[in-house]
N, C-alpha and C positions, 0 to 999 in steps of 0.2 A: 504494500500500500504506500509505506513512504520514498519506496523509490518512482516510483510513478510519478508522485510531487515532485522530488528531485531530479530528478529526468528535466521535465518539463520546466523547471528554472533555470538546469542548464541552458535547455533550448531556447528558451526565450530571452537569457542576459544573452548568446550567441546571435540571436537572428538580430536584437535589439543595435549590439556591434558592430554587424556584420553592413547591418542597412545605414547607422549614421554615422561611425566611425568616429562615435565621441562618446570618452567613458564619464563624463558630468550625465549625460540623458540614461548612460545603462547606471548609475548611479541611483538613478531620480527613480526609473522603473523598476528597481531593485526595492526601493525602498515606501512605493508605494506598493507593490505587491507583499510588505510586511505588516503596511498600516492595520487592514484588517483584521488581522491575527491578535496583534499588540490593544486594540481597540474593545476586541468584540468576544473576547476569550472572557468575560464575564458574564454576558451573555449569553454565550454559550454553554458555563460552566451551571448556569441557574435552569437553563434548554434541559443538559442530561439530569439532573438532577429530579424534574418533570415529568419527563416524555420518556418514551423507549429508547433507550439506549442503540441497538439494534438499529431500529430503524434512523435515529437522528443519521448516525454515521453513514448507511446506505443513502441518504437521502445529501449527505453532506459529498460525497465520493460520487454520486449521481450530477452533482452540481458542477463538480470538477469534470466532471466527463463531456458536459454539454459543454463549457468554455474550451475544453482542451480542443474537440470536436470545432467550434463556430471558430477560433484561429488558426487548425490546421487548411479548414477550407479558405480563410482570406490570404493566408498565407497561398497555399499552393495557386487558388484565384486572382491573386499579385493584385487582391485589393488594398494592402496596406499602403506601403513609400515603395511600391516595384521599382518605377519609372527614374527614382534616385537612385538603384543599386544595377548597377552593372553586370549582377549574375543572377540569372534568376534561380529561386530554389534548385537545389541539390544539384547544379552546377559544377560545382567545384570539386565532387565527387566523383565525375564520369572520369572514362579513363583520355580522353581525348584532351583534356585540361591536362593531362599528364604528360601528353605528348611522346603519347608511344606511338610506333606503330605493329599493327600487327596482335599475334598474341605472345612473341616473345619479350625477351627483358632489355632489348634495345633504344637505345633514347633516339631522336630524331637527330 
C-alpha cells in the first residue's frame, strides 16, 4: 500500500522536473502535496475512531486511485505543460534516444 504512494511521488517530483526544470516549483509541489496530511490527520484521526475502519481506508486508497488514474491520463493526453517539454512521455526510455542501432550493443 505504501509503496504505491511512494511510487507515485517519485513520479510526480520527476515529471514535475522533468517538465519545468526548476527545483523552487518541484519544491512548492512537494510540499503542497504534504499540506493535507499535516492539516487533516485530525480529522481523520476522529473519521477512524467513528466509522469503519475497513472501509474508511478502502474508500481512502479508492481516492488515491481515481487521482492517480485522472493524471496518468492528462499526462499520457499531454494535457498538462506538453507543448513546454521537448519529450513527450516515456520518450527518453525508447531505445532510439539511445542511439543504437540495431539489436546489438553498438553505438552509432
Amino acid at each position: 500500500m505504501m509503496a504505491g504512494v511512494q511510487s507515485q511521488q517519485l513520479v510526480r517530483s520527476y515529471l514535475v522536473y522533468d517538465m519545468t526544470d526548476s527545483a523552487f516549483l518541484l519544491g512548492v509541489v512537494n510540499a503542497a502535496s504534504a499540506l493535507p496530511m499535516l492539516f487533516l490527520s485530525l480529522f481523520g484521526g476522529a473519521l477512524a475512531d467513528r466509522l469503519d475502519r475497513k472501509r474508511l481506508i478502502q474508500a481512502g486508497q479508492g481516492a488515491i486511485m481515481v487521482i492517480a488514474v485522472a493524471v496518468a491520463v492528462l499526462v499520457y493526453t499531454c494535457k498538462g505543460r506538453c507543448s513546454h517539454s521537448s519529450h513527450p512521455p516515456g520518450s527518453r526510455l525508447s531505445p532510439s534516444s539511445l542511439g543504437r542501432t540495431g539489436s546489438g550493443t553498438r553505438w552509432r
